[in-house]
N, CA, C and O atoms as a GROMACS GRO file, in nm:
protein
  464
    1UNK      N    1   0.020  -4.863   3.596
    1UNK     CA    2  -0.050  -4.988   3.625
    1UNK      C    3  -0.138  -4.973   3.749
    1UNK      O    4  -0.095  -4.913   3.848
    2UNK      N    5  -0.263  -5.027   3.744
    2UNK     CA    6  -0.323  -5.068   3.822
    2UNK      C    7  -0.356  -5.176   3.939
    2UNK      O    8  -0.456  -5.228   3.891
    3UNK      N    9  -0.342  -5.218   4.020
    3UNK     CA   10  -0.423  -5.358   4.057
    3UNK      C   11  -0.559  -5.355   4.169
    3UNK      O   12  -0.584  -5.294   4.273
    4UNK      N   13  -0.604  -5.422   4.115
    4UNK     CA   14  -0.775  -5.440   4.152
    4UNK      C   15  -0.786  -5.585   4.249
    4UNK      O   16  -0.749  -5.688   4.191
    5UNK      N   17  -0.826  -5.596   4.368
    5UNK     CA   18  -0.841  -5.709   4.445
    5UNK      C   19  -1.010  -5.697   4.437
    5UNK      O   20  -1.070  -5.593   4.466
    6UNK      N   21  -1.082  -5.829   4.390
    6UNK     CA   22  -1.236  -5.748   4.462
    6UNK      C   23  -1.221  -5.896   4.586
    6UNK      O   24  -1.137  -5.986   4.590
    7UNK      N   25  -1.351  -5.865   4.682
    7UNK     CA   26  -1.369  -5.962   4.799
    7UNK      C   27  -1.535  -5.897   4.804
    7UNK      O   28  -1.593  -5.812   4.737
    8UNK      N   29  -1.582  -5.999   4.938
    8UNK     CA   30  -1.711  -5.978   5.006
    8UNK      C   31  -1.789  -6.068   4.904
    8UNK      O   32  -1.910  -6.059   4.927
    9UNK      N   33  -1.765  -6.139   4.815
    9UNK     CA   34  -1.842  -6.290   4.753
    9UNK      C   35  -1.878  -6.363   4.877
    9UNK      O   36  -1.843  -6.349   4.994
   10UNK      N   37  -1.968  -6.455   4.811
   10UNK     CA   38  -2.014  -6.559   4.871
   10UNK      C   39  -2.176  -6.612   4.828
   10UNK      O   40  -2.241  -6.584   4.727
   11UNK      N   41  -2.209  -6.688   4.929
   11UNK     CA   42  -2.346  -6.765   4.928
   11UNK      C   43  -2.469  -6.695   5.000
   11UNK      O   44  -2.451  -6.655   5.115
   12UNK      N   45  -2.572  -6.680   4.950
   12UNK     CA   46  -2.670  -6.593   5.048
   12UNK      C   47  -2.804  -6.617   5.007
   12UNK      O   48  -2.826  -6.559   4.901
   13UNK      N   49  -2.853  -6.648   5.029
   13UNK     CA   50  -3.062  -6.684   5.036
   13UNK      C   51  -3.146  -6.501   4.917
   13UNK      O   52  -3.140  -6.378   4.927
   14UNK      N   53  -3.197  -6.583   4.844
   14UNK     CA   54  -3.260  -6.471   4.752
   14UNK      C   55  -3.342  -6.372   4.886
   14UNK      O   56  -3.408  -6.406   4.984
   15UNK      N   57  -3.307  -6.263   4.842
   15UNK     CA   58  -3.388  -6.140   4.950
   15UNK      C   59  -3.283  -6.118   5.038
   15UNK      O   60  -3.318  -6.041   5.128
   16UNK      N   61  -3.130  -6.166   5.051
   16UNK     CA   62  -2.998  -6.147   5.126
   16UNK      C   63  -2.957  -6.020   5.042
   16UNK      O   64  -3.008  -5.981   4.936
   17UNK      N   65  -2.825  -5.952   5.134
   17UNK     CA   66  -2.753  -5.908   5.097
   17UNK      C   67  -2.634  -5.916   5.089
   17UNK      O   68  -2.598  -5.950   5.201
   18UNK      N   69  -2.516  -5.901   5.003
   18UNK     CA   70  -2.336  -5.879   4.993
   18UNK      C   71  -2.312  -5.723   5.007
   18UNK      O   72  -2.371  -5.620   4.976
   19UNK      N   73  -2.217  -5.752   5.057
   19UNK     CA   74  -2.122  -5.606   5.004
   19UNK      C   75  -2.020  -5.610   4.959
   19UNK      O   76  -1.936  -5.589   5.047
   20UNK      N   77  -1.963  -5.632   4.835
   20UNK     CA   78  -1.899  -5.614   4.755
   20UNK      C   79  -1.759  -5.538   4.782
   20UNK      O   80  -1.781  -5.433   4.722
   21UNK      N   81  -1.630  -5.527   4.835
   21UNK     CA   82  -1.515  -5.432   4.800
   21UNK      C   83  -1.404  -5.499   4.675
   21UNK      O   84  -1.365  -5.611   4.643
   22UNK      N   85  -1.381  -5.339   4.624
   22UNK     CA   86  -1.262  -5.384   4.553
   22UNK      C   87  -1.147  -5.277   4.601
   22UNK      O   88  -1.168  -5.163   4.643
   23UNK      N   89  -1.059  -5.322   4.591
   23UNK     CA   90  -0.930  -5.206   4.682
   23UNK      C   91  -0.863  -5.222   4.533
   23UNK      O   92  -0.866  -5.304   4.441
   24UNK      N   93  -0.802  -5.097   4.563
   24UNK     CA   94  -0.767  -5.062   4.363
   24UNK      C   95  -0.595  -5.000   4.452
   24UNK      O   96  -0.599  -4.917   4.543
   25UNK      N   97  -0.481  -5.052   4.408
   25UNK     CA   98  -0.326  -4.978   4.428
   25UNK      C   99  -0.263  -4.952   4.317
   25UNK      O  100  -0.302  -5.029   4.229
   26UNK      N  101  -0.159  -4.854   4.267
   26UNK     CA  102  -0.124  -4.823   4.184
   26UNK      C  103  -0.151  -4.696   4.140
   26UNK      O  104  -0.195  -4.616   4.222
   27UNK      N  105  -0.131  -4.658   4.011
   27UNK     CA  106  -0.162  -4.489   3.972
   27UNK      C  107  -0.305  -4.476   3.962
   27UNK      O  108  -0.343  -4.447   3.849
   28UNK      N  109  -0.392  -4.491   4.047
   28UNK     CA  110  -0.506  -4.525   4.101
   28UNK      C  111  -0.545  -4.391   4.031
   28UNK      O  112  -0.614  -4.398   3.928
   29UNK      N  113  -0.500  -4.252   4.087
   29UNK     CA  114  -0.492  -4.090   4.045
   29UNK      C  115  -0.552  -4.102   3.934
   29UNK      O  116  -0.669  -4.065   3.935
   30UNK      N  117  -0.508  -4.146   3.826
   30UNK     CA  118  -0.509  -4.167   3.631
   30UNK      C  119  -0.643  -4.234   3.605
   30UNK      O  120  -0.651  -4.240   3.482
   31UNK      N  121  -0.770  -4.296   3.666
   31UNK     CA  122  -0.849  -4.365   3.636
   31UNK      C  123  -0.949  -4.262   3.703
   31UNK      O  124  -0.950  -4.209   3.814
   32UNK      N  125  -1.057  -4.252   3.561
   32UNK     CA  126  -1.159  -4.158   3.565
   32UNK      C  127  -1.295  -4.265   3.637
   32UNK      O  128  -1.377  -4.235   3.724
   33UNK      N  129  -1.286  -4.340   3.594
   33UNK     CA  130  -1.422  -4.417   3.599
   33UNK      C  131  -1.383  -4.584   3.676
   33UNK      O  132  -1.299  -4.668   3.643
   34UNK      N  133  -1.494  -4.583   3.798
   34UNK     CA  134  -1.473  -4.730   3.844
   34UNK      C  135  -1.630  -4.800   3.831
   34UNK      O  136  -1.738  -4.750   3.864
   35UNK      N  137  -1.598  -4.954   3.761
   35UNK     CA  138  -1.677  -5.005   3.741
   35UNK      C  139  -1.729  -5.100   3.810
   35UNK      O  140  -1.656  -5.106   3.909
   36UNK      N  141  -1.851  -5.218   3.825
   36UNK     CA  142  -1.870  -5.330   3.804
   36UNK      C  143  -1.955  -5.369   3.723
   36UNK      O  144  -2.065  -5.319   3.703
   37UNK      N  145  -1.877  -5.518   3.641
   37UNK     CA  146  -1.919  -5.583   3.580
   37UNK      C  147  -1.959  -5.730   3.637
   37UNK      O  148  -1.890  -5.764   3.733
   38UNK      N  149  -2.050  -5.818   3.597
   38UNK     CA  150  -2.070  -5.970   3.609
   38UNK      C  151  -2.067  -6.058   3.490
   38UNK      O  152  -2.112  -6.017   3.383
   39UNK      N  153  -2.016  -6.179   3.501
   39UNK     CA  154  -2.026  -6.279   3.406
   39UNK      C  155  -2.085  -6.392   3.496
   39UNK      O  156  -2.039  -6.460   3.588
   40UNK      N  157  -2.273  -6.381   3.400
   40UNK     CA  158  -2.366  -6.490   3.458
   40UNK      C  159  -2.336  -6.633   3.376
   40UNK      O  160  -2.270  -6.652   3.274
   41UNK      N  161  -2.419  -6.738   3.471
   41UNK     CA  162  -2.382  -6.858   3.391
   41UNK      C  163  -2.444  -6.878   3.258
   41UNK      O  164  -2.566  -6.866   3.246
   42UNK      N  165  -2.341  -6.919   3.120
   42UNK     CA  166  -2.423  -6.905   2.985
   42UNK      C  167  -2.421  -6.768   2.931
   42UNK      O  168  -2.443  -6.745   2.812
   43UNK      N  169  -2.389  -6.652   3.042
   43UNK     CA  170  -2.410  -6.533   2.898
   43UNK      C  171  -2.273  -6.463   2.939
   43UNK      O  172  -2.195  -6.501   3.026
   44UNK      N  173  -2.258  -6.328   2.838
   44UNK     CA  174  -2.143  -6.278   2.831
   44UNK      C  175  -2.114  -6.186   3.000
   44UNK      O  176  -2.148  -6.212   3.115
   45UNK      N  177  -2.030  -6.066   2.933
   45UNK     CA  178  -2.009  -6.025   3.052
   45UNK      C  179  -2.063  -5.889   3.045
   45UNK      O  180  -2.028  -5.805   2.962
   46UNK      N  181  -2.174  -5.865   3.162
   46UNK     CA  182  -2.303  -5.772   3.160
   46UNK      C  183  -2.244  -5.645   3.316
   46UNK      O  184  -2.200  -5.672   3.428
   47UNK      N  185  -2.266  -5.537   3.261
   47UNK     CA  186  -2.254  -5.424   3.297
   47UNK      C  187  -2.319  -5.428   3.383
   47UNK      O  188  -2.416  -5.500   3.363
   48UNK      N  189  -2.312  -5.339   3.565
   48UNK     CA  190  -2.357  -5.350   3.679
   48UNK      C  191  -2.382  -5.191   3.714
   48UNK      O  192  -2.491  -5.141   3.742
   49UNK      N  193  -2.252  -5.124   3.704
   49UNK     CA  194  -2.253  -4.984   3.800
   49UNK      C  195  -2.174  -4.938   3.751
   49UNK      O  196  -2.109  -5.012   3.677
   50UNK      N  197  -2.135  -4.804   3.760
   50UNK     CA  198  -2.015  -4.710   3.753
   50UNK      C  199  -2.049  -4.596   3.825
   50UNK      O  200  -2.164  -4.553   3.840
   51UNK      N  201  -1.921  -4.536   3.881
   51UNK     CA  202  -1.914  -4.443   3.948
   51UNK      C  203  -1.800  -4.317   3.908
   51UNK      O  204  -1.689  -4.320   3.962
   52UNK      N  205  -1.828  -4.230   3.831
   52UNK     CA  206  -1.760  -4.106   3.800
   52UNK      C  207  -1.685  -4.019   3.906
   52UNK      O  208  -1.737  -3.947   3.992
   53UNK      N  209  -1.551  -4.040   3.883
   53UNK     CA  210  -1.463  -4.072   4.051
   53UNK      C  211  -1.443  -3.858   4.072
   53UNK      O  212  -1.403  -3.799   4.172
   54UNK      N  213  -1.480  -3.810   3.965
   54UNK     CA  214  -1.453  -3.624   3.949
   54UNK      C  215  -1.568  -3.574   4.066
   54UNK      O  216  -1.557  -3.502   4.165
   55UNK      N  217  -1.679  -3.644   4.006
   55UNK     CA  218  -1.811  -3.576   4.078
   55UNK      C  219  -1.895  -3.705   4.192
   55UNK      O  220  -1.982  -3.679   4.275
   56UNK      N  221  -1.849  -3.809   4.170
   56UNK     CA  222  -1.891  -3.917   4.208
   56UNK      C  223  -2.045  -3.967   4.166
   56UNK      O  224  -2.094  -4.050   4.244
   57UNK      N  225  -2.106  -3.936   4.081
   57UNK     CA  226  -2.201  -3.974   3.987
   57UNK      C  227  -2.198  -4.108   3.947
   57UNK      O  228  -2.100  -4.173   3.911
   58UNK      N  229  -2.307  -4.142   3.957
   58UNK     CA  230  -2.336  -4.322   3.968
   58UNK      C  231  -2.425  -4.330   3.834
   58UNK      O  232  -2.482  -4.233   3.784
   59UNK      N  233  -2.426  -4.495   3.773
   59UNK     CA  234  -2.512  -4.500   3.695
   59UNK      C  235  -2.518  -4.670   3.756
   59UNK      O  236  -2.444  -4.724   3.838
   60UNK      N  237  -2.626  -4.720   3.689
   60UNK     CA  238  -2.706  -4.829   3.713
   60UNK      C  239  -2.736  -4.931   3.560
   60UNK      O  240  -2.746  -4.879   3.448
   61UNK      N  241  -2.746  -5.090   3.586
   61UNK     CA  242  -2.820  -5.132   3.456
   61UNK      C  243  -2.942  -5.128   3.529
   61UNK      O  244  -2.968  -5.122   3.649
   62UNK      N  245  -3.030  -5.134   3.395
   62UNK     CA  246  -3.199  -5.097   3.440
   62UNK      C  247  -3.201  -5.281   3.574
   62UNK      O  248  -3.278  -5.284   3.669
   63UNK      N  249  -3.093  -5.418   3.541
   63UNK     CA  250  -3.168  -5.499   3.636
   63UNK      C  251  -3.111  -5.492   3.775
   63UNK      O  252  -3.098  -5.564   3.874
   64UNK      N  253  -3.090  -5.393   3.741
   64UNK     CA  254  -3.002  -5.353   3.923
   64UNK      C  255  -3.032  -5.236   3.984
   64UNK      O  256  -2.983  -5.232   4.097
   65UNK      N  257  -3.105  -5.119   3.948
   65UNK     CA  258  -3.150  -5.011   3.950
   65UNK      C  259  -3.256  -5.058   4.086
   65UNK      O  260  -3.350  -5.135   4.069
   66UNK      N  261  -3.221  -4.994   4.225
   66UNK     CA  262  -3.298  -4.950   4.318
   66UNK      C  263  -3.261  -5.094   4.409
   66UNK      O  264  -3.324  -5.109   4.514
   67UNK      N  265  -3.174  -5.184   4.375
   67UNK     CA  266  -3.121  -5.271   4.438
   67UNK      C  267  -3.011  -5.234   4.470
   67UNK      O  268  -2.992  -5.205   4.588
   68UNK      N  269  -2.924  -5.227   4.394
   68UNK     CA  270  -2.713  -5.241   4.421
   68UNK      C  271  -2.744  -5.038   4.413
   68UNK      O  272  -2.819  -4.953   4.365
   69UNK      N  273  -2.611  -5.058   4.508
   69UNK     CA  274  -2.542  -4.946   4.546
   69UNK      C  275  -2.376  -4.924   4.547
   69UNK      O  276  -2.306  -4.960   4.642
   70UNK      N  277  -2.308  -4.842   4.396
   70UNK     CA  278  -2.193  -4.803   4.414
   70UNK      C  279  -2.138  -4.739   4.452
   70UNK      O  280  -2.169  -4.627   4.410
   71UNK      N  281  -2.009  -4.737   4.559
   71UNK     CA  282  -1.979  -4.610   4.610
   71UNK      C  283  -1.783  -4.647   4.657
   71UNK      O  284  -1.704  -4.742   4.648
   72UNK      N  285  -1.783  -4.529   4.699
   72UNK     CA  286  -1.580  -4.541   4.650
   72UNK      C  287  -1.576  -4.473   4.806
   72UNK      O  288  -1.662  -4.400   4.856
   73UNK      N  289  -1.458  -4.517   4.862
   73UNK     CA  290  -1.375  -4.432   4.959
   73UNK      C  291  -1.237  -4.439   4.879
   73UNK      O  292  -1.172  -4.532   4.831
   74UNK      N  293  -1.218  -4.281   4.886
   74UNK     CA  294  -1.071  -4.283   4.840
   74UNK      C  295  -0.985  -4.269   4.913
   74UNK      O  296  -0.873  -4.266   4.861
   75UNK      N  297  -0.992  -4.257   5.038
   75UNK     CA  298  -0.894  -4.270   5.126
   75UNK      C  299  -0.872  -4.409   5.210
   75UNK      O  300  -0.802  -4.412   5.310
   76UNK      N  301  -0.918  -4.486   5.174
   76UNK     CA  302  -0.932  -4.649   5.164
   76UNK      C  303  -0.882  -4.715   5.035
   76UNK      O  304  -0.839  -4.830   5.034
   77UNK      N  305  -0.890  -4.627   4.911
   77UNK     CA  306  -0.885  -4.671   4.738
   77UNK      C  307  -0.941  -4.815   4.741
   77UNK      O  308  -0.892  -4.924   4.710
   78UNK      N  309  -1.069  -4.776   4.792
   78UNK     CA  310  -1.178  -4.875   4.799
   78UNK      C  311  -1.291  -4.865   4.713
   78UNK      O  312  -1.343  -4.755   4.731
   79UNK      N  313  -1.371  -4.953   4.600
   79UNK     CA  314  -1.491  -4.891   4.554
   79UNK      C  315  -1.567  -5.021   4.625
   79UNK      O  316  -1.518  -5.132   4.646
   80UNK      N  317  -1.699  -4.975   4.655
   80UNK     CA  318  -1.796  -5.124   4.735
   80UNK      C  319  -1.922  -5.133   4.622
   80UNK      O  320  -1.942  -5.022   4.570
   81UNK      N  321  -1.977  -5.197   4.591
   81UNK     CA  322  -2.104  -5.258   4.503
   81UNK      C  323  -2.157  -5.313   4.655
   81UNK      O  324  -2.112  -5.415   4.706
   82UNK      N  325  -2.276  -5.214   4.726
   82UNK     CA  326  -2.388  -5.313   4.830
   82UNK      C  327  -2.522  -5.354   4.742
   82UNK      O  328  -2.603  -5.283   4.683
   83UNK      N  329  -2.513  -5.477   4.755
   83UNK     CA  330  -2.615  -5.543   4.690
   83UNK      C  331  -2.730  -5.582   4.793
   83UNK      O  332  -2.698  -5.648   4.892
   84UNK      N  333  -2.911  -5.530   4.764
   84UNK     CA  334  -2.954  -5.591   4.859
   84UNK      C  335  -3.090  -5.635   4.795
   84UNK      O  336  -3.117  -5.589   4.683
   85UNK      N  337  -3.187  -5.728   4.862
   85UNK     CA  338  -3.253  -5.781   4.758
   85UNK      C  339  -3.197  -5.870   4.667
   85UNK      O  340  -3.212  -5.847   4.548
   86UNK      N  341  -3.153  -5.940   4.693
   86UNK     CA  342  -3.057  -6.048   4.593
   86UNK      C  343  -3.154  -6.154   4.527
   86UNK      O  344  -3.243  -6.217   4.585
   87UNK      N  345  -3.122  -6.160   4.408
   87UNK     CA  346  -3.216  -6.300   4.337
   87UNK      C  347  -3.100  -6.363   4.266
   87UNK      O  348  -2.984  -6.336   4.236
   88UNK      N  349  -3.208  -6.488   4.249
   88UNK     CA  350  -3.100  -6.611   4.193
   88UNK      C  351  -3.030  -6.561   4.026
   88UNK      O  352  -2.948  -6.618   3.954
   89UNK      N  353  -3.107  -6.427   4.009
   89UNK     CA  354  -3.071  -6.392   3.857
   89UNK      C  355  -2.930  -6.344   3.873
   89UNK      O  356  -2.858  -6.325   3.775
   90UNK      N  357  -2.878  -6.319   4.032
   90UNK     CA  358  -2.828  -6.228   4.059
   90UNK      C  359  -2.654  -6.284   4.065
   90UNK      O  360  -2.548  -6.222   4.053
   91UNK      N  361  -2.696  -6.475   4.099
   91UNK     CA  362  -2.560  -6.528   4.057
   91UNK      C  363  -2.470  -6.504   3.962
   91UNK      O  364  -2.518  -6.485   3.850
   92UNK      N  365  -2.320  -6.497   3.974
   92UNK     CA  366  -2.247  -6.461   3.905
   92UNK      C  367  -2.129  -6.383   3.945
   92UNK      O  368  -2.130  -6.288   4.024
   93UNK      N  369  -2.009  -6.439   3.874
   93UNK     CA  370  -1.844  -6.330   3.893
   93UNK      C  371  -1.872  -6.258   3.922
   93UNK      O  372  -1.969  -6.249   3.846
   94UNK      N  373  -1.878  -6.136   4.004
   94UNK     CA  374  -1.847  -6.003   3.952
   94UNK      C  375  -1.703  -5.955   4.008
   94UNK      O  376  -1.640  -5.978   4.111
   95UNK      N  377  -1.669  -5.841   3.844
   95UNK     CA  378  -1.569  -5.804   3.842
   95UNK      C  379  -1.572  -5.627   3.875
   95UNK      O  380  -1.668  -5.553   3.854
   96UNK      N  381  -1.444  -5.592   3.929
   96UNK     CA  382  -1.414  -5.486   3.925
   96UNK      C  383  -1.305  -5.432   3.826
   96UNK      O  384  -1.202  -5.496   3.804
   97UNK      N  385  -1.344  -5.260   3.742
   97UNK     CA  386  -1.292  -5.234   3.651
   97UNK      C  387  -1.234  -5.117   3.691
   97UNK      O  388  -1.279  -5.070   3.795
   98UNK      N  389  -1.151  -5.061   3.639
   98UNK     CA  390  -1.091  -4.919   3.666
   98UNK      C  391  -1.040  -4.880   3.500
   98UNK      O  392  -0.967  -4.946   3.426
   99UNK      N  393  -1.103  -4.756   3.477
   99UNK     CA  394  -1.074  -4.714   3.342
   99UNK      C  395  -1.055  -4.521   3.330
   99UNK      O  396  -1.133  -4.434   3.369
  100UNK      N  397  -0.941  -4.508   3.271
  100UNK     CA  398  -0.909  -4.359   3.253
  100UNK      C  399  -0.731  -4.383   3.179
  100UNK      O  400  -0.650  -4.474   3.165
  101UNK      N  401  -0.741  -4.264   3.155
  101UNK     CA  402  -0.616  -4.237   3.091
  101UNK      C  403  -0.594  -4.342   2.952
  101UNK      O  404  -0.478  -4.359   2.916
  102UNK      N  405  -0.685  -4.399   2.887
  102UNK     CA  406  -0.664  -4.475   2.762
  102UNK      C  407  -0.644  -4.616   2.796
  102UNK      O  408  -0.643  -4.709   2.716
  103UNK      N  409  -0.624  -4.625   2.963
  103UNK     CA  410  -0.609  -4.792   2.980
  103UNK      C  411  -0.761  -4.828   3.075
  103UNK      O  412  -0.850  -4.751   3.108
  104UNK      N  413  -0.748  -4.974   3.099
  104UNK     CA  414  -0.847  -5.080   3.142
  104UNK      C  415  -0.805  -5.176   3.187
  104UNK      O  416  -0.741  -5.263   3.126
  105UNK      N  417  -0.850  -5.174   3.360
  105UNK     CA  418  -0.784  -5.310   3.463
  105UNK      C  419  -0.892  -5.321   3.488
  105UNK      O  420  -0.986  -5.241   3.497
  106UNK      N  421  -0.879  -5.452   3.504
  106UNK     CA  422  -0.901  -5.561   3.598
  106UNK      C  423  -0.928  -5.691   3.675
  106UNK      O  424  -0.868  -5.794   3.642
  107UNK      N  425  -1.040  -5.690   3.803
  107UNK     CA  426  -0.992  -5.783   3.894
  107UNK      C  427  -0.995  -5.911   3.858
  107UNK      O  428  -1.018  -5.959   3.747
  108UNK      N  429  -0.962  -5.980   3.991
  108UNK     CA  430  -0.952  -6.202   3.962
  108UNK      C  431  -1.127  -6.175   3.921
  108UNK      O  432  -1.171  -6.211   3.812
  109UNK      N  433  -1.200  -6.118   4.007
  109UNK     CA  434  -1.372  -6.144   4.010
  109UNK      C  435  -1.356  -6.215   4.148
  109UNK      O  436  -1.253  -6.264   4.194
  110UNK      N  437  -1.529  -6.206   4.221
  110UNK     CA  438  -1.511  -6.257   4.341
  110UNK      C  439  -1.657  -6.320   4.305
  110UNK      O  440  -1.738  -6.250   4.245
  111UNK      N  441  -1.689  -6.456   4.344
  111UNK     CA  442  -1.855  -6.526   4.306
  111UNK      C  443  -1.936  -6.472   4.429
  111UNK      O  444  -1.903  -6.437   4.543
  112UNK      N  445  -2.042  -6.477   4.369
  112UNK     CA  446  -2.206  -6.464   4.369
  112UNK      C  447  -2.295  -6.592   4.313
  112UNK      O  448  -2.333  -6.645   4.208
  113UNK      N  449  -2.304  -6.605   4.480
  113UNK     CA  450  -2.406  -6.704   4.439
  113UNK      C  451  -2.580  -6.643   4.552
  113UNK      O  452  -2.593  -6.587   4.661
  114UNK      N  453  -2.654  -6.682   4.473
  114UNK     CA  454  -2.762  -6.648   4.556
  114UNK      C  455  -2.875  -6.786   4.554
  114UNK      O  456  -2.913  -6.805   4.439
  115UNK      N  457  -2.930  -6.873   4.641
  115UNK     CA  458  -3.000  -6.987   4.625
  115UNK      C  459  -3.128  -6.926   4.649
  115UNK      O  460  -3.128  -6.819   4.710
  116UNK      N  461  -3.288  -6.999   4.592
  116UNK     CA  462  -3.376  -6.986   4.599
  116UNK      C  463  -3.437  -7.042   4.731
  116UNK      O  464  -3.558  -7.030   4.753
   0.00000   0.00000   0.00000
């Protein structure tokens, strides 16, 4: 088992930034891949980042590409999403995922809100 806390939500003016942590405890070891995901208002739940925990290799969705930044301390068993440049598109849950070994956790989600 896993458990996933995320934090660093909140309220922030479009062109702000968050920084995002999620602290991951448990057989933390067993999980290949850490994610974030968001659930915006009205649509499903849309893919953010991942970070390939072997080589630490990042990927991006094309509406977050050259904005958000994923990155892990493992001696913290911390992954952070820094978000900068924020738009109101940008409101929304986001969740943290941890996936390897055939299973899939995770977090409560922490809000994103960004005002115009």
């Amino acid at each position: 088992q896993v458990q996933l806390v995320e934090s660093g939500g909140g309220l922030v003016q479009a062109g702000g930034s968050l920084n995002l942590s999620c602290f991951a405890c448990g057989r933390t070891d067993s999980m290949d891949y850490m994610y974030w995901y968001r659930d915006r208002p009205g649509k499903g739940r849309e893919y953010v980042a991942e970070i390939r925990r072997s080589d630490g290799h990042r990927y991006y969705a094309d509406s977050v590409q050259g904005r958000f930044t994923i990155s892990e301390d493992s001696a913290k068993n911390t992954v952070y999403l820094q978000m900068n440049n924020l738009k109101p598109d940008d409101t929304a849950v986001y969740y943290c995922n941890a996936n390897g070994s055939g299973a899939d956790f995770w977090g409560q989600g922490t809000q994103v809100t960004v005002s115009s």
